[in-house]
C-alpha positions as CSV (number, residue, x, y, z in Angstrom):
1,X,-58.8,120.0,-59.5
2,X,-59.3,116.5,-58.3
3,X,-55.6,115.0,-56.5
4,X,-55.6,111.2,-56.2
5,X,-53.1,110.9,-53.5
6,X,-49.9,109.0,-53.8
7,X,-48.2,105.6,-52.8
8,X,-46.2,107.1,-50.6
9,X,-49.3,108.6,-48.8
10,X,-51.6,105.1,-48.9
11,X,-48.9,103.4,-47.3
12,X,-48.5,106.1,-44.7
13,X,-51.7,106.0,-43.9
14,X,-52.6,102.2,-43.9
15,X,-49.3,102.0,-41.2
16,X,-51.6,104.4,-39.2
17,X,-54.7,102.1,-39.3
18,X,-56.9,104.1,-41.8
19,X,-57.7,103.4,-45.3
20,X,-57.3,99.5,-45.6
21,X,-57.6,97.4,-43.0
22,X,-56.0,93.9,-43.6
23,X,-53.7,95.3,-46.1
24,X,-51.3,93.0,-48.5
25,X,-47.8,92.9,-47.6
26,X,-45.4,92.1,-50.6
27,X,-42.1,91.3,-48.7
28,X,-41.8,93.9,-45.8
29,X,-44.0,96.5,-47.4
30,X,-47.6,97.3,-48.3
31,X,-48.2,95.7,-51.7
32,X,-49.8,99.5,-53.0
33,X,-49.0,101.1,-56.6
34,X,-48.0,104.3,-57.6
35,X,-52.0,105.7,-57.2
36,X,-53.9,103.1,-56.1
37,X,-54.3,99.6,-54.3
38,X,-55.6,96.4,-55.4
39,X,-58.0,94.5,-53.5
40,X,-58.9,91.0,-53.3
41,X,-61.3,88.6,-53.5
42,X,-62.1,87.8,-50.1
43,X,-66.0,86.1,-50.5
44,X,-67.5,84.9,-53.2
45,X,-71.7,84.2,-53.1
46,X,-73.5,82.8,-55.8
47,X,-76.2,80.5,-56.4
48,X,-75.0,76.6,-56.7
49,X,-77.6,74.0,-58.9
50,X,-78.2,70.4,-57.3
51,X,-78.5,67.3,-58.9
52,X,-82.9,68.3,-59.1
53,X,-83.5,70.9,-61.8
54,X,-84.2,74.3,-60.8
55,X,-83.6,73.4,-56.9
56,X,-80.7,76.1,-55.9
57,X,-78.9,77.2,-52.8
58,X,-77.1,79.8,-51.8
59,X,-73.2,79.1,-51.4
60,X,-70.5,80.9,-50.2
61,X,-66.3,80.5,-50.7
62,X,-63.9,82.4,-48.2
63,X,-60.4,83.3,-48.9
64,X,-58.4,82.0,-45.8
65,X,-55.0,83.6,-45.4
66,X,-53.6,80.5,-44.1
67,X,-54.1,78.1,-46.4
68,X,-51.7,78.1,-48.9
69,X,-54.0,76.6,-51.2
70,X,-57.3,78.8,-51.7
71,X,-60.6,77.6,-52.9
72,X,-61.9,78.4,-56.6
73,X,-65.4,79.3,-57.7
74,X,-66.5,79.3,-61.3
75,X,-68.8,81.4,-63.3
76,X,-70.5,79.5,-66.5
77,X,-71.0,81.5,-68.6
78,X,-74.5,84.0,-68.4
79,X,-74.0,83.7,-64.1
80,X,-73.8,86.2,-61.9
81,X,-72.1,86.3,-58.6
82,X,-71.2,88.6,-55.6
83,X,-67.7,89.1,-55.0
84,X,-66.9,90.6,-51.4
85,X,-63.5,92.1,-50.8
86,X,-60.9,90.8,-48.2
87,X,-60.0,93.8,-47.4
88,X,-62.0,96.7,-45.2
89,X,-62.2,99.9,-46.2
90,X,-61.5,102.7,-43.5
91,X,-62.3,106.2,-45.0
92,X,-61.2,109.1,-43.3
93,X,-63.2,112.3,-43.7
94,X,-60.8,114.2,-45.9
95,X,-60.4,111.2,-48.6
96,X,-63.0,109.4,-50.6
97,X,-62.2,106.7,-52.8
98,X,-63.4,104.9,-55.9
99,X,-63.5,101.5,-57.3
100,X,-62.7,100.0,-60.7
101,X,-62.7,96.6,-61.7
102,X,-58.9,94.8,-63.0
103,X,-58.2,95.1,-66.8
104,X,-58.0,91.3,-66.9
105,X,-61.5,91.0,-66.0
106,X,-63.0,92.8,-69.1
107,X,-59.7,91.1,-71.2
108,X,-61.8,88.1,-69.9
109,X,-65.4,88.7,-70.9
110,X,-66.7,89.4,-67.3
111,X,-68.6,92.8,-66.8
112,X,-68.3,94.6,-62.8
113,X,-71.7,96.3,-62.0
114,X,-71.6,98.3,-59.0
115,X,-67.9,99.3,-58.6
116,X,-68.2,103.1,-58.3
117,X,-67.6,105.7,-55.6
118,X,-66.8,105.1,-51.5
119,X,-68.0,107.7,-49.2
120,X,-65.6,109.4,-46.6
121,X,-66.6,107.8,-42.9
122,X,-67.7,104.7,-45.2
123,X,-65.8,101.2,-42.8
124,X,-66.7,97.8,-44.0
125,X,-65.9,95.7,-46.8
126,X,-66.9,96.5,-50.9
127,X,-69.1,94.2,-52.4
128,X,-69.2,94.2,-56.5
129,X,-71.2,91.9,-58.9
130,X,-70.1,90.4,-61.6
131,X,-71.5,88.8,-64.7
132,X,-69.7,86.6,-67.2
133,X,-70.8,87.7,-70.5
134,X,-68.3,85.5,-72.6
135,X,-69.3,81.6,-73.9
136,X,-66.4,80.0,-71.7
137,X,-66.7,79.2,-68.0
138,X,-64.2,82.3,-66.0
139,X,-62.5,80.7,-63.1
140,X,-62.0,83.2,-59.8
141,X,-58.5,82.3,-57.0
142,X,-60.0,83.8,-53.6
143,X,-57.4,85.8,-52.8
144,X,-56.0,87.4,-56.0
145,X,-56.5,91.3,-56.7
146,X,-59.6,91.6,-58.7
147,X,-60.2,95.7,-58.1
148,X,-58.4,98.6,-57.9
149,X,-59.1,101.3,-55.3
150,X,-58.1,105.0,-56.1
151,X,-58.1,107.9,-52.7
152,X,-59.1,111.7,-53.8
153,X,-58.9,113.9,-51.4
154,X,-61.9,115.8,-50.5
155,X,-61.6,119.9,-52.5
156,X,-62.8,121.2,-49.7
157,X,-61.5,121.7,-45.4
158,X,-62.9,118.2,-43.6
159,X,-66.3,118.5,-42.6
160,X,-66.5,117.5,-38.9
161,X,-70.4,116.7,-39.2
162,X,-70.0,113.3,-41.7
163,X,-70.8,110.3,-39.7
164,X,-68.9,107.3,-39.7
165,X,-70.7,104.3,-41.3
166,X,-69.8,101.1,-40.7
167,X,-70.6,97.7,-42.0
168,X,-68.8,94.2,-40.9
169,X,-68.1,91.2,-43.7
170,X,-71.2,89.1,-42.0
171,X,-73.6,92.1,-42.1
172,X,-72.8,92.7,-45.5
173,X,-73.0,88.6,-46.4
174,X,-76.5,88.4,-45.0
175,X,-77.3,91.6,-47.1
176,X,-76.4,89.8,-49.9
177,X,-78.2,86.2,-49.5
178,X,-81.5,87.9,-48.5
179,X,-81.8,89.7,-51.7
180,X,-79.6,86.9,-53.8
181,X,-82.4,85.0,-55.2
182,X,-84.0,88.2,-57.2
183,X,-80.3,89.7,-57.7
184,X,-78.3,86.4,-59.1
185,X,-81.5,85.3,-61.2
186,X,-80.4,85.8,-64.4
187,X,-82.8,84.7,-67.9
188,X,-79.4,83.9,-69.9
189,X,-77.8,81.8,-66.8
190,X,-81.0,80.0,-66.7
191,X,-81.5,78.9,-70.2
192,X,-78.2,78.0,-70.6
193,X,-78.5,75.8,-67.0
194,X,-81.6,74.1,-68.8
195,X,-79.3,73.7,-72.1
196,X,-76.9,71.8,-69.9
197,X,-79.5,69.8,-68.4
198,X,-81.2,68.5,-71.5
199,X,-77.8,68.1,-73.3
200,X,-76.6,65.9,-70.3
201,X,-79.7,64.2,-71.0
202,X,-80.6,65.2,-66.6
203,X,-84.0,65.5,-67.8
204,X,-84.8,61.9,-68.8
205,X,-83.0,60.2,-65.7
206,X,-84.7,63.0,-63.5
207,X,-87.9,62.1,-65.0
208,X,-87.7,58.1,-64.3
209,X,-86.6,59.2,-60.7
210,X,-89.5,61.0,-60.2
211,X,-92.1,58.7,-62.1
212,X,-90.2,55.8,-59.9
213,X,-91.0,58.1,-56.9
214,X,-94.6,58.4,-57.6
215,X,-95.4,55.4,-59.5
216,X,-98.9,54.6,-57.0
217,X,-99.9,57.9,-57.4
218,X,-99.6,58.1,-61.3
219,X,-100.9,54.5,-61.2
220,X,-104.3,55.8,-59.4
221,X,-104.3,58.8,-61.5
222,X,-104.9,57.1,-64.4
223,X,-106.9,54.0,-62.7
224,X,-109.1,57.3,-62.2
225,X,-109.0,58.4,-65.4
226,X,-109.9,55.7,-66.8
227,X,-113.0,54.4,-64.5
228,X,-114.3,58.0,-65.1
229,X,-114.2,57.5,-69.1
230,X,-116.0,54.0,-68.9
231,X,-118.6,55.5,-66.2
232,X,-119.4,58.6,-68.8
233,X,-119.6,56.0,-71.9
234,X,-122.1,54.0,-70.3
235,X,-123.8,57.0,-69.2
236,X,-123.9,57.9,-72.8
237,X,-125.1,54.7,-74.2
238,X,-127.8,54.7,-71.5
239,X,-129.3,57.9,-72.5
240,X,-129.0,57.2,-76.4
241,X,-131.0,53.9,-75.3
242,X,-133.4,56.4,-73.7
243,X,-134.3,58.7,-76.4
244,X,-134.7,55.6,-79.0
245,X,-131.5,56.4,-80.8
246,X,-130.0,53.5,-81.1
């Protein structure tokens, strides 16, 4: 039988410094529910678009616990994006834990791909991406509780041989931008980035940028083109003139 532990038994053991590190407070007390935690958005990554079509970069937002104002990132719709909780997991070997995305995100239209199961001896932040499968840009608060996190206890006496692994907030950012421009590329975030570019009409002032930009070497391009034409006309004439037809 599987026994998800209780709030009194989170709280107890986040005041002992295991299970969350960086824990929400709500008044004097851990913020925790009845079964569960919520975690939030600590670091968003996802790929931003410059004024040049098809010319990205990776960017990332940080939730800053003392600002009272915390930045925003939006998903258009079709984009994906990595979301990397405030919070640190600290797994003990007799718990393990797993991770569901919020209600309000699926109320919304955006899908959660990897939330699943946490290890026991697993330290380090979660990392989850989402997709925005609706037709209406989604707006994320860094900051607010976008997952849930729910402790079972291991059915079984603690095994002393589980090793403790442990991954800090930058080792898991740089994770995520070296393998962000194969995992964020998306076919339906890119066709509906060039539908926004041609409806913006982008295309035609990017074009007369560009031609602006290489206006000599267009304009030898086609000098070329064009003395190679003449040259192979007169070469033509010449040999019709040879052979008497004409």
């Amino acid at each position: 039988m599987i026994a998800v532990i209780s709030k009194a038994e989170i709280v107890d053991r986040i005041e002992k410094q295991e299970l969350i590190k960086g824990a929400r407070k709500k008044g004097s007390s851990f913020d925790v529910e009845n079964t569960s935690y919520d975690l939030m958005a600590g670091i968003a990554i996802c790929k931003r678009t410059d004024e040049k079509l098809f010319e990205e970069r990776i960017g990332d937002h940080r939730y800053d616990p003392s600002n009272r104002k915390q930045p925003t990132v939006t998903l258009k719709p079709g984009q994906m994006m990595f979301v990397v909780t405030h919070e640190e997991i600290k797994m003990p070997i007799d718990l393990c834990g797993t991770v569901y995305s919020r209600n309000s995100l699926a109320l919304k239209g955006i899908l959660a791909l990897n939330a699943g199961h946490i290890d026991p001896g697993y330290e380090g932040p979660i990392s989850i991406k989402l997709i925005n499968l609706s037709s209406v840009d989604y707006t994320l608060v860094l900051g607010e509780p976008i997952y849930t996190i729910v402790f079972t206890r291991v059915d079984s006496q603690a095994d002393n041989t589980i090793m403790t692994r442990r991954i800090t907030h930058e080792e898991m950012i740089s994770k995520i931008i070296t393998a962000t421009n194969i995992s964020l590329s998306n076919v339906l975030y890119d066709l509906a980035l060039l539908t926004d570019f041609v409806k913006k009409d982008e295309f035609g002032k990017y074009f007369v940028r560009w031609l602006l930009k290489s206006f000599w070497r267009v304009a030898a391009l086609g000098f070329s083109i064009v003395t190679a034409l003449l040259a192979l006309s007169v070469s033509i004439i010449k040999l019709l003139e040879f052979f008497k037809i004409i």
